[in-house]
N, C-alpha and C positions, 0 to 999 in steps of 0.2 A: 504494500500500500504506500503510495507516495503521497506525502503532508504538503499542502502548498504553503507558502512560508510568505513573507509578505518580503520587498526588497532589501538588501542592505540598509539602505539609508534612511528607510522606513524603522527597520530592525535598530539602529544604532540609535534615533529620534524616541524609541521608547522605553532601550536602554537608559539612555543619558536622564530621561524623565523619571522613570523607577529610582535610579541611583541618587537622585537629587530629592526627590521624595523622603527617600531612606534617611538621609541626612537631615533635612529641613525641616520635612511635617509639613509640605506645603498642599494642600489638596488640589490646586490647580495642576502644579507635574504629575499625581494620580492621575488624576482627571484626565489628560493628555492621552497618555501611556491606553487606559483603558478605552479610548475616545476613537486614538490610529490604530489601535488591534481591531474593534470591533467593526467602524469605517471599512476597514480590508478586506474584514470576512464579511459584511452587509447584515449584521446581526444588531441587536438590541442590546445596550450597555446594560449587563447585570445589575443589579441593587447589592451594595457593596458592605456587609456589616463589619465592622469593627470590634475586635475582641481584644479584651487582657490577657485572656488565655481558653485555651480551648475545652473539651470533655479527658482528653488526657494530657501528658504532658509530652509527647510523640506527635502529638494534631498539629499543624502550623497551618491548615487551609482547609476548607472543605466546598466542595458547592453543593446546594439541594436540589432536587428533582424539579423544583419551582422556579430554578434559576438564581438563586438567592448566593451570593459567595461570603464566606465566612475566612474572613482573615485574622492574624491577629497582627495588631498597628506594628510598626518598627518600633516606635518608643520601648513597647513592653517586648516584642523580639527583643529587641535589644539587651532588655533586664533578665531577659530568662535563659539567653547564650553565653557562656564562658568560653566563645573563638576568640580570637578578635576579629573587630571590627569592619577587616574587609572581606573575613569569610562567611561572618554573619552576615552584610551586604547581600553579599552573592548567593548566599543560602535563600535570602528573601527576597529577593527576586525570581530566583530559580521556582521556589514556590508559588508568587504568585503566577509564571509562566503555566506551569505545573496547571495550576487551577483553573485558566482560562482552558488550558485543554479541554478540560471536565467540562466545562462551561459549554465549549463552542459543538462537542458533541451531542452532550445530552440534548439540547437547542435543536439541531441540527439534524439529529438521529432518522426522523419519519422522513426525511425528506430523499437525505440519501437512499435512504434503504427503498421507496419506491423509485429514485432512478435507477438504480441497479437493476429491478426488476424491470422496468422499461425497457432497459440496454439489454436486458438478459434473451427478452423476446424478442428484439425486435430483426427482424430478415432471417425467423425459423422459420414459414408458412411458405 
């Protein structure tokens, strides 16, 4: 199965927005990041809840079947990792990438799964 990925520069614009986020707490660079993902893919920008922390202490994301994403902020990432700071970073982002996956499938699921079957029949008869 091949993932269509959105372009570098696209990619490096939502990086650099994650990264700055992590840092600042600024909700506009979220806001961004989750804005040029979901723009890309032609999807509806999740509702984004914010957590101290999660049902264990292994959880750093989740998303529900309603589309709803469950993160926990950088502030308190922050308080609950003993890396340092640039692997925490990269841990949470990686996460929230992680999460949009979850995101852009479950979203997504009915739609593929009838063009597949579309493609699957079409020039048997």
């Amino acid at each position: 199965m091949r993932v269509l990925l959105p372009g570098v520069r696209i990619r490096r614009r939502i990086d650099t927005a994650l990264d700055t986020f992590f840092d600042k707490y600024q909700d506009g660079d979220f806001e961004t990041a989750l804005t040029e993902i979901c723009a890309f893919y032609q999807l509806p920008k999740p509702r984004v809840i914010w957590y101290e922390s999660l049902d264990s202490r292994t959880t750093m994301g989740e998303v529900t079947e309603s589309g709803i994403m469950r993160l926990i902020h950088p502030e308190n990432f922050k308080k609950r990792k003993s890396h340092t700071q640039g692997a925490s970073k990269r841990e949470w982002i990686w996460t929230f990438l992680h999460e949009m996956w979850h995101y852009l499938h479950w979203v997504d699921d009915e739609r593929k799964a009838d063009a597949y079957a579309k493609k699957f029949v079409t020039g048997l008869k």
